[in-house]
VMD Tcl script that builds the backbone (N, CA, C; Angstrom):
set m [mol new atoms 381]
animate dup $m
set s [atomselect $m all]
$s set {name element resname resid chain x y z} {
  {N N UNK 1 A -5.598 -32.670 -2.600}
  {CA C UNK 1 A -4.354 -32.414 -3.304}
  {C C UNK 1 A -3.872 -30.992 -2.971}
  {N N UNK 2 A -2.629 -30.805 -3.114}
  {CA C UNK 2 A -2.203 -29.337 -2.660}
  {C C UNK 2 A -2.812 -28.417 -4.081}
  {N N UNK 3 A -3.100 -27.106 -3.839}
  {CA C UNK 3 A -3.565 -26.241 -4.120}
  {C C UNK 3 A -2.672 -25.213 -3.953}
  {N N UNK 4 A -2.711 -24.200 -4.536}
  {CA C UNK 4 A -1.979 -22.913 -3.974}
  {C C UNK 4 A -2.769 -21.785 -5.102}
  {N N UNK 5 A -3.702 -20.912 -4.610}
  {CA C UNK 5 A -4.365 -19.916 -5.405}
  {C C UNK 5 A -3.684 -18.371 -4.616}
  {N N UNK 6 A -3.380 -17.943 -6.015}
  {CA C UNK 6 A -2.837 -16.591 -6.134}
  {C C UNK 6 A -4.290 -15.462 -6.615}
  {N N UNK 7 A -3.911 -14.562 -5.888}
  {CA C UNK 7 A -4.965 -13.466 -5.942}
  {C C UNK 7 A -4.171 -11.758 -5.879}
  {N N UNK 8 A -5.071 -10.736 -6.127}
  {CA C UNK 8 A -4.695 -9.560 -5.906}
  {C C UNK 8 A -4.177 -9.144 -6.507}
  {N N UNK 9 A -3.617 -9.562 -7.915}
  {CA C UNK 9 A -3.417 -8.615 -9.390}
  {C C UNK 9 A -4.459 -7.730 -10.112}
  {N N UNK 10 A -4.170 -7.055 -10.829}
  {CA C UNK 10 A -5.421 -5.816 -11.624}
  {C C UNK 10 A -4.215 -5.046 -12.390}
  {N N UNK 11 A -4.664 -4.301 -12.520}
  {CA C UNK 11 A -4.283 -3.048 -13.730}
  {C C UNK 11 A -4.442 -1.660 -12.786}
  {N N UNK 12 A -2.882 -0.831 -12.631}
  {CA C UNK 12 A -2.432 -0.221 -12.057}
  {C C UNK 12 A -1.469 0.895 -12.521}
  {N N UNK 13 A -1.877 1.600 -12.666}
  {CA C UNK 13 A -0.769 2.904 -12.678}
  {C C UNK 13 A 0.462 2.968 -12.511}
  {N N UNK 14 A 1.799 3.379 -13.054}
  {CA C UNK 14 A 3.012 3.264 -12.619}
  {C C UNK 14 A 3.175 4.378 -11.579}
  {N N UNK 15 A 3.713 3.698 -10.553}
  {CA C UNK 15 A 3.871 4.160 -9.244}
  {C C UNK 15 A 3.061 4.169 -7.797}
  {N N UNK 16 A 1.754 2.907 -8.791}
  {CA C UNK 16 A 1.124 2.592 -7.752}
  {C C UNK 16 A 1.261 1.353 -6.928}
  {N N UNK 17 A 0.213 0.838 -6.392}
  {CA C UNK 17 A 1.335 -0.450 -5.246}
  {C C UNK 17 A -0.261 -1.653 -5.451}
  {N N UNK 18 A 0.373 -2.934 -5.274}
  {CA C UNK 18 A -0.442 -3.815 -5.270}
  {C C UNK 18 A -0.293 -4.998 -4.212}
  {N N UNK 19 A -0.842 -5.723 -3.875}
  {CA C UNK 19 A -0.837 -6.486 -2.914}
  {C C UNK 19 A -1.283 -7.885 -3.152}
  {N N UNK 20 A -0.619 -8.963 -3.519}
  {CA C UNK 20 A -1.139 -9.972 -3.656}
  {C C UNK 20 A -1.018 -11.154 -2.515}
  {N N UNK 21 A -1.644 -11.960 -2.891}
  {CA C UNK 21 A -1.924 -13.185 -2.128}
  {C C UNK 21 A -1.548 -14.532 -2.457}
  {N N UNK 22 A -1.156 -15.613 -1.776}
  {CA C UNK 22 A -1.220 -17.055 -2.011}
  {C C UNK 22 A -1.601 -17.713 -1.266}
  {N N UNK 23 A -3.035 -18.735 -1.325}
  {CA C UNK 23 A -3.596 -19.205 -0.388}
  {C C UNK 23 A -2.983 -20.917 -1.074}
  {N N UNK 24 A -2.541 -21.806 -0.006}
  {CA C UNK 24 A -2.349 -23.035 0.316}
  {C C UNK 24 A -3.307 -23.709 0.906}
  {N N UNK 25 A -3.769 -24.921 0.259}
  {CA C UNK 25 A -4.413 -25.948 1.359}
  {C C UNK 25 A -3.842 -27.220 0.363}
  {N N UNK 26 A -4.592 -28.286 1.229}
  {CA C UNK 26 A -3.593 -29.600 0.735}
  {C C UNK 26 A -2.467 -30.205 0.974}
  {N N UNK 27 A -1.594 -29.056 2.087}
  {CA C UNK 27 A -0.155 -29.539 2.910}
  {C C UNK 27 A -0.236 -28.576 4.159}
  {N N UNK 28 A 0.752 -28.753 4.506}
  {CA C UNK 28 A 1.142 -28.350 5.770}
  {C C UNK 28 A 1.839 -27.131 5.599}
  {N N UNK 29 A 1.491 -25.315 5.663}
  {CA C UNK 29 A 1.851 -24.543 5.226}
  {C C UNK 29 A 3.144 -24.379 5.637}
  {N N UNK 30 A 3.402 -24.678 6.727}
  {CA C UNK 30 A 4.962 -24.536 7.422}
  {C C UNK 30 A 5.822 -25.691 6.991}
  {N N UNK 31 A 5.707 -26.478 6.570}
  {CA C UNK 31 A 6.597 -27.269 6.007}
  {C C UNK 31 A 7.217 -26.798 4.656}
  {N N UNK 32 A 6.818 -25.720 4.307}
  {CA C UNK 32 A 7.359 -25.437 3.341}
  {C C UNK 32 A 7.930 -23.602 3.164}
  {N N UNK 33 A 9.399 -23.466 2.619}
  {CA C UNK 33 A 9.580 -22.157 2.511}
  {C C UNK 33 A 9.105 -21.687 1.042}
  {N N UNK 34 A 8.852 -20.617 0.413}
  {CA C UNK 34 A 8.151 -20.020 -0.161}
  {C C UNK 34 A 7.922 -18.892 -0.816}
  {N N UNK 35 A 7.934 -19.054 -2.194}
  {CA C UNK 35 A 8.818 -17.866 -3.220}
  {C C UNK 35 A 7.939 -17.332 -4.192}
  {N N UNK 36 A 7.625 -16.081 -5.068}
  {CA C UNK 36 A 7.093 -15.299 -6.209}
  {C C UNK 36 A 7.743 -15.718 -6.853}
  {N N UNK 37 A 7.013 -15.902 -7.922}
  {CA C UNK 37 A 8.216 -15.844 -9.266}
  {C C UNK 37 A 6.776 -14.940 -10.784}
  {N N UNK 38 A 7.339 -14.695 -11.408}
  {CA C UNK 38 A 6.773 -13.646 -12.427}
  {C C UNK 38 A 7.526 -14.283 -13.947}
  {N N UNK 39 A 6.595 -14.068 -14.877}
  {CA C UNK 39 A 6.916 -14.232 -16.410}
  {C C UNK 39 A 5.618 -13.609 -17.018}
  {N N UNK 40 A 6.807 -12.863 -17.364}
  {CA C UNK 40 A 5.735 -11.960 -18.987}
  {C C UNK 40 A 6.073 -12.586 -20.497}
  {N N UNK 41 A 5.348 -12.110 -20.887}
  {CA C UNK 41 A 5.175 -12.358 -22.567}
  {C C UNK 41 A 5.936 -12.338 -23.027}
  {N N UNK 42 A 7.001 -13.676 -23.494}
  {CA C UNK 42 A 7.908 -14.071 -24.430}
  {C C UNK 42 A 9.241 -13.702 -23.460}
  {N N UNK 43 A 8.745 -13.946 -22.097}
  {CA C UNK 43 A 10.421 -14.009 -21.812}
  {C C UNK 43 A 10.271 -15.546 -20.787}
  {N N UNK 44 A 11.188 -15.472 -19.687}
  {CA C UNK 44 A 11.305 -16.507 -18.850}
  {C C UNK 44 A 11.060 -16.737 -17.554}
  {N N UNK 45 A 10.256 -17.346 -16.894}
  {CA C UNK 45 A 9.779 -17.288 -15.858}
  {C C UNK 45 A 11.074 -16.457 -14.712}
  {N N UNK 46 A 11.287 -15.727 -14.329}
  {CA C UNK 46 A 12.027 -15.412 -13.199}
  {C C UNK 46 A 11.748 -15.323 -11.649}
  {N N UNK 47 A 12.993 -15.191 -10.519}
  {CA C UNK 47 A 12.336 -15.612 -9.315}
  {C C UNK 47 A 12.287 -14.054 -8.793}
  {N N UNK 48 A 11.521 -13.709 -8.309}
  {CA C UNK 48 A 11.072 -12.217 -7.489}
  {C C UNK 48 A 11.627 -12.318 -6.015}
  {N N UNK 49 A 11.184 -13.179 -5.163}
  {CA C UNK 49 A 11.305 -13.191 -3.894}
  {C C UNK 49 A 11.123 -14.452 -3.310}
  {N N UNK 50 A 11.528 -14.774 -2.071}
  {CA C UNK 50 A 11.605 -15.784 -0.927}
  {C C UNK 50 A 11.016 -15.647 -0.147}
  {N N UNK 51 A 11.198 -16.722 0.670}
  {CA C UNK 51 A 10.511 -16.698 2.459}
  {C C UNK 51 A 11.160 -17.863 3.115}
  {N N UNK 52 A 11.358 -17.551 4.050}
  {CA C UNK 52 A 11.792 -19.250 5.096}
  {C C UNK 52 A 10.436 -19.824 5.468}
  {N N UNK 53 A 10.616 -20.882 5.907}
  {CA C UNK 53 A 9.112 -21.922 6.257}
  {C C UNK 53 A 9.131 -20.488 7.329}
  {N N UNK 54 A 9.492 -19.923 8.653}
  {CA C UNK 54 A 9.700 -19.694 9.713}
  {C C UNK 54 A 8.726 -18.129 9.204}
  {N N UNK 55 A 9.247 -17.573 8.093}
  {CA C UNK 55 A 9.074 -16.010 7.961}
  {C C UNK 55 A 10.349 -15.117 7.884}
  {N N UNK 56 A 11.695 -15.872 8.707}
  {CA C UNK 56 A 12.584 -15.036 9.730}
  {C C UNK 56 A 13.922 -14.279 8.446}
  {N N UNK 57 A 13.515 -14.804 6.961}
  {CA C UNK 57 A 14.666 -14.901 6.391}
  {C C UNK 57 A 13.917 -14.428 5.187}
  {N N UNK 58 A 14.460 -14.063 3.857}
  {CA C UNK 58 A 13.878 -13.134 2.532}
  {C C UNK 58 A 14.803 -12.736 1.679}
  {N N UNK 59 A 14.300 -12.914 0.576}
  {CA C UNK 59 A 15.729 -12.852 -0.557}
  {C C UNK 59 A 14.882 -11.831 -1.399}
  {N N UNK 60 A 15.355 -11.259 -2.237}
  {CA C UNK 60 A 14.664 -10.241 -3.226}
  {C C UNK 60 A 15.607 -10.286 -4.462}
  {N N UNK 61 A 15.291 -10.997 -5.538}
  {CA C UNK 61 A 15.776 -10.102 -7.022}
  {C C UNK 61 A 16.379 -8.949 -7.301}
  {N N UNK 62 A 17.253 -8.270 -7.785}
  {CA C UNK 62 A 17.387 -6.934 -7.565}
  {C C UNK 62 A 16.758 -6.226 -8.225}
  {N N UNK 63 A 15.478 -6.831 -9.441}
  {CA C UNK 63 A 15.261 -5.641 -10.414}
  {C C UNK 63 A 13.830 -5.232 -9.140}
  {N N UNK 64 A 13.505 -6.029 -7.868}
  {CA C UNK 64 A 12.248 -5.548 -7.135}
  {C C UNK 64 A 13.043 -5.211 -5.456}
  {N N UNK 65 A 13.856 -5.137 -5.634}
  {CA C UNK 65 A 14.691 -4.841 -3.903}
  {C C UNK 65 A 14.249 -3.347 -3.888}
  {N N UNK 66 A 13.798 -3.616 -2.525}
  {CA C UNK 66 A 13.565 -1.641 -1.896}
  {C C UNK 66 A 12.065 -1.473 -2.561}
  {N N UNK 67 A 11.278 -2.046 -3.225}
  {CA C UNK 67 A 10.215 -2.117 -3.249}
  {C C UNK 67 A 9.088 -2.946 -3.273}
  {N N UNK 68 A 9.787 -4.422 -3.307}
  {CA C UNK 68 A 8.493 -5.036 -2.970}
  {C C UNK 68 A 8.691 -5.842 -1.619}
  {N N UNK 69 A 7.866 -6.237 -0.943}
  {CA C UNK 69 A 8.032 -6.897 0.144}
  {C C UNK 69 A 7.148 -8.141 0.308}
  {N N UNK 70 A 7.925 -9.091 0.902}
  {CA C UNK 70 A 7.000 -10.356 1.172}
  {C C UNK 70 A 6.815 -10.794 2.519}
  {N N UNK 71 A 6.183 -11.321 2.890}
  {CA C UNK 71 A 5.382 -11.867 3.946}
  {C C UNK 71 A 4.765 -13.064 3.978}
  {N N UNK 72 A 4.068 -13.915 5.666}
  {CA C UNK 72 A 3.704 -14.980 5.479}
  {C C UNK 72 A 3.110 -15.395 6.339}
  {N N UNK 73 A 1.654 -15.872 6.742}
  {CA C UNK 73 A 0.871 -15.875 7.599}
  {C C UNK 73 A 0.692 -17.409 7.859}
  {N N UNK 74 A 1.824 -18.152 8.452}
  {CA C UNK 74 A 1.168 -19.558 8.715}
  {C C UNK 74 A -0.085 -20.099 9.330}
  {N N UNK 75 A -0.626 -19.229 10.179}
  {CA C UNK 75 A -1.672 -19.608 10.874}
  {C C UNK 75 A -2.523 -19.871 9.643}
  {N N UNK 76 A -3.002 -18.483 8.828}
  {CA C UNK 76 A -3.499 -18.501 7.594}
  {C C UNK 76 A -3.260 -19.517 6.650}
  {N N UNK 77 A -2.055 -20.131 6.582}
  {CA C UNK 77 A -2.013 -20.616 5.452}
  {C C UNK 77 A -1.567 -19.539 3.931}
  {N N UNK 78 A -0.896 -18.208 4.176}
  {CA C UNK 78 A -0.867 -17.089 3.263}
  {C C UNK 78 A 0.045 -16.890 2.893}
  {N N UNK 79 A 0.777 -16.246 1.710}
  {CA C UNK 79 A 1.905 -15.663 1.450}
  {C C UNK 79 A 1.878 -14.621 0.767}
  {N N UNK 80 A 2.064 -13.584 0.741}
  {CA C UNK 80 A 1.621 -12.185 0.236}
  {C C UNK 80 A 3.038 -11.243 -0.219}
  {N N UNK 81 A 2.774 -10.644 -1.393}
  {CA C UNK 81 A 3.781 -10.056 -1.677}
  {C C UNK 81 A 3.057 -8.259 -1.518}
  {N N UNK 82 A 3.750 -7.421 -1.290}
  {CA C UNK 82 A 3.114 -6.127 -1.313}
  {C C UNK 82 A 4.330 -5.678 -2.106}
  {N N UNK 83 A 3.521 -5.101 -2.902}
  {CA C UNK 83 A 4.552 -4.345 -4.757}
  {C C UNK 83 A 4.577 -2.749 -4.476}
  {N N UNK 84 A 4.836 -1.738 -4.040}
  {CA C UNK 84 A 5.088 -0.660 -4.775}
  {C C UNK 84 A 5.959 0.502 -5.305}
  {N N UNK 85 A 5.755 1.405 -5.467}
  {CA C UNK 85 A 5.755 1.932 -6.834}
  {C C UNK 85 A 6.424 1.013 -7.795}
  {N N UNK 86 A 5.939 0.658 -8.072}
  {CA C UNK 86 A 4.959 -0.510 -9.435}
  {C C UNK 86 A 5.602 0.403 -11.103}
  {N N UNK 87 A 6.558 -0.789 -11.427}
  {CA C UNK 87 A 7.281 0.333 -13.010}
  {C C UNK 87 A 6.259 -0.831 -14.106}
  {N N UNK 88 A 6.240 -0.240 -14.924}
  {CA C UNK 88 A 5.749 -0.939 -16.548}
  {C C UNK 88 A 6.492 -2.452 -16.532}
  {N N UNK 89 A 7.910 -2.424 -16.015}
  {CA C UNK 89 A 8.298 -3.563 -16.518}
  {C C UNK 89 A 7.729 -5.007 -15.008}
  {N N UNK 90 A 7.467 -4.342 -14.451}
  {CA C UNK 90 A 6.787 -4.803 -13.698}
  {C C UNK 90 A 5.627 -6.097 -14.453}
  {N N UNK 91 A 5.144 -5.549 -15.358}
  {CA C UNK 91 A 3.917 -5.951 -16.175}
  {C C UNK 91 A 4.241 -7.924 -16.197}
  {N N UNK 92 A 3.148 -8.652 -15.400}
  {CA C UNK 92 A 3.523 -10.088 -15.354}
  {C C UNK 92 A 2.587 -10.861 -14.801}
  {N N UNK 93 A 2.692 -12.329 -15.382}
  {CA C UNK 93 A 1.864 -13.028 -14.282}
  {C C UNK 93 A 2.526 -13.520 -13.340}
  {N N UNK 94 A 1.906 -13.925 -12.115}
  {CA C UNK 94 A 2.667 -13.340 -10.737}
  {C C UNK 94 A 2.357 -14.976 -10.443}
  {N N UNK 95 A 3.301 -15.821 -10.054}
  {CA C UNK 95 A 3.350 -17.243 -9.283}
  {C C UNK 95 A 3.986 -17.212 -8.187}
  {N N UNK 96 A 3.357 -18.283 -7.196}
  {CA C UNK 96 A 3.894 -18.801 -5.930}
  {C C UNK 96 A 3.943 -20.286 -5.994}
  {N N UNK 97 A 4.832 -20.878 -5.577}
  {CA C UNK 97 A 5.429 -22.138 -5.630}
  {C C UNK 97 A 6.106 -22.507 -3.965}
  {N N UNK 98 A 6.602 -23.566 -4.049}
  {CA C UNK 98 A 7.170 -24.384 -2.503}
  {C C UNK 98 A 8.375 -24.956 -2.873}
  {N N UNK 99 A 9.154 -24.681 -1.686}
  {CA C UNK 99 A 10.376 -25.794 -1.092}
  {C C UNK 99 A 10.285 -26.289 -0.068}
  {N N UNK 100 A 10.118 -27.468 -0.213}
  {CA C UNK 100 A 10.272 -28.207 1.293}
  {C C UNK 100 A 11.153 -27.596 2.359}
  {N N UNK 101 A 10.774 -27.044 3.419}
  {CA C UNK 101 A 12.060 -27.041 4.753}
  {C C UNK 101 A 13.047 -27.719 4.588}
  {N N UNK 102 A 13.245 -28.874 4.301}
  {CA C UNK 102 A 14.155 -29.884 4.341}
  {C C UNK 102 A 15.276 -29.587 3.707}
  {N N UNK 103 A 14.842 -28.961 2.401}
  {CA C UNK 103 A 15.591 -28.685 1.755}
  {C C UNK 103 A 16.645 -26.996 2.239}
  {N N UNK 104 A 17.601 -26.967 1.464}
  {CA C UNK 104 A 18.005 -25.508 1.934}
  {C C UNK 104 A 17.421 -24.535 1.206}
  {N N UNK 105 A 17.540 -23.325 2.358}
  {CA C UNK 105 A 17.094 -22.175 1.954}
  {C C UNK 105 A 18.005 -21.372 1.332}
  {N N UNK 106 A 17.506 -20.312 0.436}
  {CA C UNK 106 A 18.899 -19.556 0.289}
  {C C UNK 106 A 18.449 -18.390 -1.029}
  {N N UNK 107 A 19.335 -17.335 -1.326}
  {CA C UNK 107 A 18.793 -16.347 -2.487}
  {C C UNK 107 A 18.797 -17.026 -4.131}
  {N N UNK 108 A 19.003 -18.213 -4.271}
  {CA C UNK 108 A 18.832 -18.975 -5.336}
  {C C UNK 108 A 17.148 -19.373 -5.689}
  {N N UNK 109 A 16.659 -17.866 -5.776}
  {CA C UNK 109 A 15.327 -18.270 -6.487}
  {C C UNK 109 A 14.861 -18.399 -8.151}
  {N N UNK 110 A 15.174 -19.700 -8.410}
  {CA C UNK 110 A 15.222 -20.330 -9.477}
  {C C UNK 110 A 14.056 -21.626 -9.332}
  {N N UNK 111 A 13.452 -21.330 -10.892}
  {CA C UNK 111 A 12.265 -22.245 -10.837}
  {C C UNK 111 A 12.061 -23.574 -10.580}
  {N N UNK 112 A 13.188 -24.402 -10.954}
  {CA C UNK 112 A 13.790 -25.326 -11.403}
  {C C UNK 112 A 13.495 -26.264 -9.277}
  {N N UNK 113 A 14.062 -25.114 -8.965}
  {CA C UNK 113 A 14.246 -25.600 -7.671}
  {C C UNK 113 A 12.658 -25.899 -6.362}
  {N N UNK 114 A 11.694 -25.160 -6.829}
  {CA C UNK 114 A 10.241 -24.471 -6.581}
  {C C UNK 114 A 9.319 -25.933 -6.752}
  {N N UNK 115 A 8.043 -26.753 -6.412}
  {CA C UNK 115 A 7.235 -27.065 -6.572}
  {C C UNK 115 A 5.889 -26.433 -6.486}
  {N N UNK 116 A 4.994 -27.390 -6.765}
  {CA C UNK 116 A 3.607 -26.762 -6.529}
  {C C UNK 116 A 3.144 -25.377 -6.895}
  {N N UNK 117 A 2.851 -25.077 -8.296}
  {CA C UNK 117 A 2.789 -24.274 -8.181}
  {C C UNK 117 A 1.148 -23.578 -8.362}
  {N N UNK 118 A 0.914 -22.428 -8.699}
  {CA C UNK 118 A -0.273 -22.100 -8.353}
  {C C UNK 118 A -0.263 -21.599 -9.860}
  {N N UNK 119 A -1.875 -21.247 -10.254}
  {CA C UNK 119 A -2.376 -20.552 -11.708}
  {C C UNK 119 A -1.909 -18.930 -11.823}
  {N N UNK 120 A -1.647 -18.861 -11.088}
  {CA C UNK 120 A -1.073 -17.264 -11.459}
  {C C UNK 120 A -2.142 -16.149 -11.526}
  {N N UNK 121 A -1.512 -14.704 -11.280}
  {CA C UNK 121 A -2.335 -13.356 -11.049}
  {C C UNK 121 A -1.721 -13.013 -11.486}
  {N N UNK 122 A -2.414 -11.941 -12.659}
  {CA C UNK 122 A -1.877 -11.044 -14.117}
  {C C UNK 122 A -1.654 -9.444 -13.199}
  {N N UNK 123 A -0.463 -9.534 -13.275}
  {CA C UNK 123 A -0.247 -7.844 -12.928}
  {C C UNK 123 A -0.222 -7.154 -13.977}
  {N N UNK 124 A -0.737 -5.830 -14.643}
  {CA C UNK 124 A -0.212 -4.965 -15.613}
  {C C UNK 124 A 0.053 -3.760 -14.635}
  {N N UNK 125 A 0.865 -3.296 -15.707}
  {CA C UNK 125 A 1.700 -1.604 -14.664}
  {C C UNK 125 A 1.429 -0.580 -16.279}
  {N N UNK 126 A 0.545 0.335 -16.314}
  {CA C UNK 126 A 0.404 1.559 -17.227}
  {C C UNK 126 A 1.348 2.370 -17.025}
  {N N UNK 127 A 1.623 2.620 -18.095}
  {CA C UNK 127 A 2.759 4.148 -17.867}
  {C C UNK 127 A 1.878 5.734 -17.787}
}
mol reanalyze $m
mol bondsrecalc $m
mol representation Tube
mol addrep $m
């Protein structure tokens, strides 16, 4: 069955940087493009960032533009977000989810639209 495990959250300093992970097995990693999404405590899941199946394309949220960056290692099977300087509101559990290729790509990262998703990695950001 598809899988998707998220890794590389901890407890971090504001202004420090973190690096997480999403490992896939169970599909075909390139068949699918590929997005963060984050929800903290008592609010609503929101979308952070994108990816094309390809790599070649990337959307960013604006409350994380100019500082976080995503990436994507098909050979691996990976999708990795690198966070920093890292604010308090930052503070979240961190998901990766799928869109089929098939479907279109585009800066509409909304949950609604996302499958498969993974158990999530708890970021906190200290002030």
């Amino acid at each position: 069955q598809v899988q998707l495990v998220e890794s590389g959250g901890g407890s971090v300093q504001s202004g420090g940087s973190l690096r997480l992970s999403c490992t896939a097995s169970g599909l075909t990693f390139d068949d699918y493009h590929m997005a963060w999404f984050r929800q903290a405590p008592g609010k609503e899941r929101e979308g952070v960032s994108c990816i094309s199946w390809t790599g070649g394309a990337t959307y960013y949220s604006d409350s994380v533009k100019g500082r976080f960056f995503t990436s994507r290692d098909n050979a691996k099977n990976t999708l990795y977000l690198q966070m920093n300087s890292l604010k308090p509101e930052d503070t979240a559990m961190y998901y990766c989810a799928t869109r089929s290729r098939r479907l279109l790509f585009s800066a509409n990262i909304t949950p609604a639209l996302y499958t498969n998703w993974g158990q999530g990695t708890q970021v906190t950001i200290s002030s």
